[in-house]
C-alpha atoms as an extended CHARMM CRD file, in Angstrom:
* protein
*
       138  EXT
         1         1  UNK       CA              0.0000000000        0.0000000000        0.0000000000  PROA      1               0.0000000000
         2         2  UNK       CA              0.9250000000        3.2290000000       -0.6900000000  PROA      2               0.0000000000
         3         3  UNK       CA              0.5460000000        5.8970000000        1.5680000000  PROA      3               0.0000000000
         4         4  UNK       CA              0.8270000000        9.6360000000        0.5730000000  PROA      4               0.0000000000
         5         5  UNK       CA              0.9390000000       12.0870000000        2.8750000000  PROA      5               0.0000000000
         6         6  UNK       CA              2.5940000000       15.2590000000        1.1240000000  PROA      6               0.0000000000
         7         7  UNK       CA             -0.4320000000       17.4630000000        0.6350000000  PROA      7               0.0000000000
         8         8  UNK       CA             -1.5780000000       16.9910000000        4.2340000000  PROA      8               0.0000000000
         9         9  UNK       CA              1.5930000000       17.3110000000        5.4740000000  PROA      9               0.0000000000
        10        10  UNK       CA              2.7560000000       20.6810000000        3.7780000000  PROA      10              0.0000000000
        11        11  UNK       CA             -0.7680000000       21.7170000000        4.9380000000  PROA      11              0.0000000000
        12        12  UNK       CA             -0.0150000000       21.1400000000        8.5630000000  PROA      12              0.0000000000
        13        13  UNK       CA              3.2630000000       22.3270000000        8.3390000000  PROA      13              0.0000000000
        14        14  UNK       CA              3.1480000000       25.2160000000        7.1230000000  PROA      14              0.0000000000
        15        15  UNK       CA             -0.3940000000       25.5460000000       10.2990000000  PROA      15              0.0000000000
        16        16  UNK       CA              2.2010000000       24.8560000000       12.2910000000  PROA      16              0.0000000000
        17        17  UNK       CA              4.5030000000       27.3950000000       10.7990000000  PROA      17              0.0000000000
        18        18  UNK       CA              2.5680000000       30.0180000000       10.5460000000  PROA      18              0.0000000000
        19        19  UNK       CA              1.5490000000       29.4150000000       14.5270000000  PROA      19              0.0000000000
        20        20  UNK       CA              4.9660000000       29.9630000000       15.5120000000  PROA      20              0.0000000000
        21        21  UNK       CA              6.0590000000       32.9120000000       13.7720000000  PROA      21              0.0000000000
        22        22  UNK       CA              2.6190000000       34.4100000000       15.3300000000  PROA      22              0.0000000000
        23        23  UNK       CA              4.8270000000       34.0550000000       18.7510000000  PROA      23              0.0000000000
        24        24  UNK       CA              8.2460000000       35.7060000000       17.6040000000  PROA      24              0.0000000000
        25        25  UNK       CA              9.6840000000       32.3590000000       15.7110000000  PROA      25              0.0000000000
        26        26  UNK       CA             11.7920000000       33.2930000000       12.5150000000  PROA      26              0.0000000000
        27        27  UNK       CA             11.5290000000       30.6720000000        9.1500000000  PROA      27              0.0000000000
        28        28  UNK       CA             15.1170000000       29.9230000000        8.5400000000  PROA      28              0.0000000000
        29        29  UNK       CA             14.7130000000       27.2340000000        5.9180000000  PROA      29              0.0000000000
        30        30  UNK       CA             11.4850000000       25.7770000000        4.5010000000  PROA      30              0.0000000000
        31        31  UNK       CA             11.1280000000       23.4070000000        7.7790000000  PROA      31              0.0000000000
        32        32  UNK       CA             12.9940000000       25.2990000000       10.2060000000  PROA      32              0.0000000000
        33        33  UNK       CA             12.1590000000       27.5950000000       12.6060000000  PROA      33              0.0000000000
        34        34  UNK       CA             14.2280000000       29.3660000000       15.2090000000  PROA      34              0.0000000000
        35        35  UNK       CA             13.5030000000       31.6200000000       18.4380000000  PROA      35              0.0000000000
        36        36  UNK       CA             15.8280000000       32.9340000000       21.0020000000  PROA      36              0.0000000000
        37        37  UNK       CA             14.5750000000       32.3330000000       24.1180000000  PROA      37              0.0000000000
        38        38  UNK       CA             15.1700000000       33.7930000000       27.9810000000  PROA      38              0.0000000000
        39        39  UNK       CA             14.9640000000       30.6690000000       30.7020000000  PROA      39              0.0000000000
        40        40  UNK       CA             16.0820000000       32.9390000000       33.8290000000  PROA      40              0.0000000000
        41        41  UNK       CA             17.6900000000       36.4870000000       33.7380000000  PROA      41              0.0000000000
        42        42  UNK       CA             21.4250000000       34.5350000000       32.6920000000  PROA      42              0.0000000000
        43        43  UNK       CA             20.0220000000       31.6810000000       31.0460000000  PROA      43              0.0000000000
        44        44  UNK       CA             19.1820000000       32.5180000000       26.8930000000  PROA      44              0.0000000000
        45        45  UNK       CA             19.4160000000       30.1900000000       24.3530000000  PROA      45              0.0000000000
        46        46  UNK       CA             18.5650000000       29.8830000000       20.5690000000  PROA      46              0.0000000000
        47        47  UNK       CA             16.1870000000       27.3420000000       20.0640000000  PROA      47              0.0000000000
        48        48  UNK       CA             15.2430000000       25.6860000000       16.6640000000  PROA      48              0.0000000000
        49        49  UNK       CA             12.9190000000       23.1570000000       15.2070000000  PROA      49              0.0000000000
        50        50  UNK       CA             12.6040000000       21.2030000000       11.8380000000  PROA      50              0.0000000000
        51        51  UNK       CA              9.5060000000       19.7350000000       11.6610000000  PROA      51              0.0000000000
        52        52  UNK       CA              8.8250000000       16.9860000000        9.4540000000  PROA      52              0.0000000000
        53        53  UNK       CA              6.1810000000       14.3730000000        9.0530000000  PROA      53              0.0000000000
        54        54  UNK       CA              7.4600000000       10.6340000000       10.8010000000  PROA      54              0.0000000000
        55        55  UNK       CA              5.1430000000        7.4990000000       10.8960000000  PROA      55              0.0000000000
        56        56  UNK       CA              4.3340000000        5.9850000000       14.4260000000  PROA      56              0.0000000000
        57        57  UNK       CA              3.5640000000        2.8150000000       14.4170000000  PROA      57              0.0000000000
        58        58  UNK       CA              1.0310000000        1.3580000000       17.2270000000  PROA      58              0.0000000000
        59        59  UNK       CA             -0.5270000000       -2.2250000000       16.8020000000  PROA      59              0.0000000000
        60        60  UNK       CA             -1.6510000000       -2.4060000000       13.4330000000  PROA      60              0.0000000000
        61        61  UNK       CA             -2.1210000000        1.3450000000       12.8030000000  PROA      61              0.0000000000
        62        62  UNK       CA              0.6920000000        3.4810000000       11.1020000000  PROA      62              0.0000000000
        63        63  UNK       CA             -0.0710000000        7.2550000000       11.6290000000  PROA      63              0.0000000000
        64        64  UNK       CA              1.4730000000       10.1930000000       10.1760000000  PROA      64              0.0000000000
        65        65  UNK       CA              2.3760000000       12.7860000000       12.6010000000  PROA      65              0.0000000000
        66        66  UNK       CA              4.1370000000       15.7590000000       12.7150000000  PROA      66              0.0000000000
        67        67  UNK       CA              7.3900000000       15.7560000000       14.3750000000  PROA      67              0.0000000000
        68        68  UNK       CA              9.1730000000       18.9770000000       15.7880000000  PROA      68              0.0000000000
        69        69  UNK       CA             12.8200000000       18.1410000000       16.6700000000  PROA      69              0.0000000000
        70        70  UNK       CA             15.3030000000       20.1650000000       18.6210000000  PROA      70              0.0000000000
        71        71  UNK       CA             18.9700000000       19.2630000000       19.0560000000  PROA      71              0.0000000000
        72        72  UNK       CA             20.3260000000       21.3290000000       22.4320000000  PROA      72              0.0000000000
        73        73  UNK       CA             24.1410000000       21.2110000000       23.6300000000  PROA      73              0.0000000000
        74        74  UNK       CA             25.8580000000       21.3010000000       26.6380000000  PROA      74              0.0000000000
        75        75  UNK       CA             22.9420000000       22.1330000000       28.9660000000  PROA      75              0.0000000000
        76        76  UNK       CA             22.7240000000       20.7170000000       32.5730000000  PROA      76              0.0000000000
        77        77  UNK       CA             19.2570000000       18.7910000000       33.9370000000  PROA      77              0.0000000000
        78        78  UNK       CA             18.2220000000       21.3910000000       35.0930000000  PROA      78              0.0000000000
        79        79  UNK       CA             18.3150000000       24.1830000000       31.9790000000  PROA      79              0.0000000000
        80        80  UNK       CA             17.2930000000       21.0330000000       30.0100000000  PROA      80              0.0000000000
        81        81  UNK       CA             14.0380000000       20.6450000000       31.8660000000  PROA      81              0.0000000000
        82        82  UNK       CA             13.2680000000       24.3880000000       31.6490000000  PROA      82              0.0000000000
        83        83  UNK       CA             13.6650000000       24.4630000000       27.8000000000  PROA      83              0.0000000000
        84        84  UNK       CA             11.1730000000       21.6260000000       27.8600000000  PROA      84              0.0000000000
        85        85  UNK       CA              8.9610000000       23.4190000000       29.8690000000  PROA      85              0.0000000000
        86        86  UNK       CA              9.3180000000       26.2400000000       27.9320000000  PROA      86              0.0000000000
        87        87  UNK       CA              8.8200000000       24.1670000000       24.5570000000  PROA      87              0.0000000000
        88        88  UNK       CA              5.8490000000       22.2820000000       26.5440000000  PROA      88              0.0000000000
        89        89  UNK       CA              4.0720000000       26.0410000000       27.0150000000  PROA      89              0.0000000000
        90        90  UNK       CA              4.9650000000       27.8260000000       23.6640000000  PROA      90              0.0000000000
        91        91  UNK       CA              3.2450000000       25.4460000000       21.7550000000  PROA      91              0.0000000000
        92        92  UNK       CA              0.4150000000       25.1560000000       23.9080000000  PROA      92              0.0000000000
        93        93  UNK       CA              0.2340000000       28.9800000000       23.6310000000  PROA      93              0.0000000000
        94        94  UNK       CA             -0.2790000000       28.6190000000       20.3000000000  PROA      94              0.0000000000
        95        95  UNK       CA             -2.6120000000       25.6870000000       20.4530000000  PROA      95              0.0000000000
        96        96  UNK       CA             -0.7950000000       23.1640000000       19.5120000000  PROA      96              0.0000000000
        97        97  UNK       CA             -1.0730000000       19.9280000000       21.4290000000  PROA      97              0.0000000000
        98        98  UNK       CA              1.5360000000       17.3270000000       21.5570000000  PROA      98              0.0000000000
        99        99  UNK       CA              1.1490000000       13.6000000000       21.7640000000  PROA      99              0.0000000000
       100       100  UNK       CA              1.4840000000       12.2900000000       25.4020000000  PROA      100             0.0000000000
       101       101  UNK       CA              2.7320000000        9.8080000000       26.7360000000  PROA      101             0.0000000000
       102       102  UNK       CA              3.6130000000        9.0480000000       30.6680000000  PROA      102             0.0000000000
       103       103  UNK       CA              7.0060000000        6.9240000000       29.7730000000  PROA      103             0.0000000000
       104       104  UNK       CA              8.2360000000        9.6630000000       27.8180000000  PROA      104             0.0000000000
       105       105  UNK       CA             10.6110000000       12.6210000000       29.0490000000  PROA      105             0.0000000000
       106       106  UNK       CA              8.3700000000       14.9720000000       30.6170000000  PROA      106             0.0000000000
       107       107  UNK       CA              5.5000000000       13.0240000000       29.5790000000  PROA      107             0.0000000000
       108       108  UNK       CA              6.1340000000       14.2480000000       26.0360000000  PROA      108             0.0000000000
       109       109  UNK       CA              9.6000000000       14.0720000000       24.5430000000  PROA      109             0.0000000000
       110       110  UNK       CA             11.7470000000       11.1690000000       22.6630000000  PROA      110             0.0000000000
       111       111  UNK       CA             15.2610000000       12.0200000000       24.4040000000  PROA      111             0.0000000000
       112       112  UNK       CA             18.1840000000       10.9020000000       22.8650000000  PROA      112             0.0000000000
       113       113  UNK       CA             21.3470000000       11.2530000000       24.8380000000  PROA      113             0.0000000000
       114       114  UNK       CA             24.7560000000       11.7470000000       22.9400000000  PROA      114             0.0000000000
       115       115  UNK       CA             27.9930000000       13.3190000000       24.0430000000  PROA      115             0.0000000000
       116       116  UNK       CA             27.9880000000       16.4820000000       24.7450000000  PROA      116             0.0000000000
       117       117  UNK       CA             24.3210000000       16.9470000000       23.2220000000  PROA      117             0.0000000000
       118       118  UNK       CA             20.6230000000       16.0550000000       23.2070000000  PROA      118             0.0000000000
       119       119  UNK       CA             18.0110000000       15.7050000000       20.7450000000  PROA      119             0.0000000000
       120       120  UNK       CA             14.2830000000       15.8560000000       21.8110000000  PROA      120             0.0000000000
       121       121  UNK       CA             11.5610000000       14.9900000000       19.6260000000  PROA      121             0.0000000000
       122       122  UNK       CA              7.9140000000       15.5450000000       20.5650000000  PROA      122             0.0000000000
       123       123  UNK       CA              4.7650000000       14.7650000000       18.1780000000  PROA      123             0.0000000000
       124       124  UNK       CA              1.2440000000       16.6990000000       17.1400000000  PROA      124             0.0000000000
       125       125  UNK       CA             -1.4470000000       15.7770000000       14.7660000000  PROA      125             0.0000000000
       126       126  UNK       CA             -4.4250000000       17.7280000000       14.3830000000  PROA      126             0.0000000000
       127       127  UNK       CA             -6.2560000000       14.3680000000       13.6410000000  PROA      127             0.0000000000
       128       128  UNK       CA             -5.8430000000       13.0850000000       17.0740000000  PROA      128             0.0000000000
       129       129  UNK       CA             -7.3560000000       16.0200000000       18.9220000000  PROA      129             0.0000000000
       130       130  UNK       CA             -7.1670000000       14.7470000000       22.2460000000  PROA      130             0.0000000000
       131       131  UNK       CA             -2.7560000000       14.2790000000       21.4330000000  PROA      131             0.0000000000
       132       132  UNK       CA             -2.7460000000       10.3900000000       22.4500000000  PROA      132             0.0000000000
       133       133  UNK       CA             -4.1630000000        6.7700000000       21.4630000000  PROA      133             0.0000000000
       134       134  UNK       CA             -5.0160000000        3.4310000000       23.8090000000  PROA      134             0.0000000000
       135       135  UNK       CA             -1.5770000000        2.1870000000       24.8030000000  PROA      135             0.0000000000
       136       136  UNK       CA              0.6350000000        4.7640000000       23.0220000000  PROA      136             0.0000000000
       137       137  UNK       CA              4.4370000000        4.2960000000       22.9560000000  PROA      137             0.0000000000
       138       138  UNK       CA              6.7250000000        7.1760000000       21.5310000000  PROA      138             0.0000000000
């Protein structure tokens, strides 16, 4: 089977987009996005996202969603849980929910640990308005 999912997804990308440069995000490249943000009076960082479309698989479903990824470097715990909070509430600002899940980090992000670096990948999809599915995994 075939699945195309270009139109939607260039349709809910560019929603998603156009949401963030509503809230002071800049369009760098055709899928990335970049704000500089203030965590505490010493603590700024840039911040950017590419968001793309990535299939999750659950039982015998295979959804598109939208993924918005962020690679962040040398931050502690701490500063690290902060951006995700701030991540967590930017997009919600904007009303954007993202997909859920309680084994996640922070109940919402893939983490991948590397040296030196992270990358955090979190999920939407307008389709699934409540952000979640029976038994989801990220």
């Amino acid at each position: 089977m075939k699945l195309d999912i270009n139109e939607d997804y260039e349709k809910e990308a560019n929603d998603l987009i156009n949401k963030l440069k509503l809230i002071g995000y800049n369009l760098i490249d055709e899928c990335i996005v970049e704000k500089r943000i203030t965590l505490t009076s010493t603590e700024r960082i840039n911040i950017y996202y590419a968001i793309y479309p990535e299939l999750l698989f659950y039982d015998d479903k295979i959804v598109p969603w939208l993924c918005i990824e962020t690679e962040l470097e040398g931050l502690s715990d701490d500063v690290l849980r902060k951006t995700c909070r701030f991540i967590i509430n930017d997009l919600d600002s904007c009303g954007v929910k993202l997909f859920m899940d309680e084994d996640a980090y922070m109940q919402h992000f893939k983490k991948i640990d590397n040296k030196g670096w992270v990358s955090l990948k979190c999920y939407t999809n307008p389709d699934y308005l409540d952000a979640y599915w029976e038994n989801h995994v990220l």
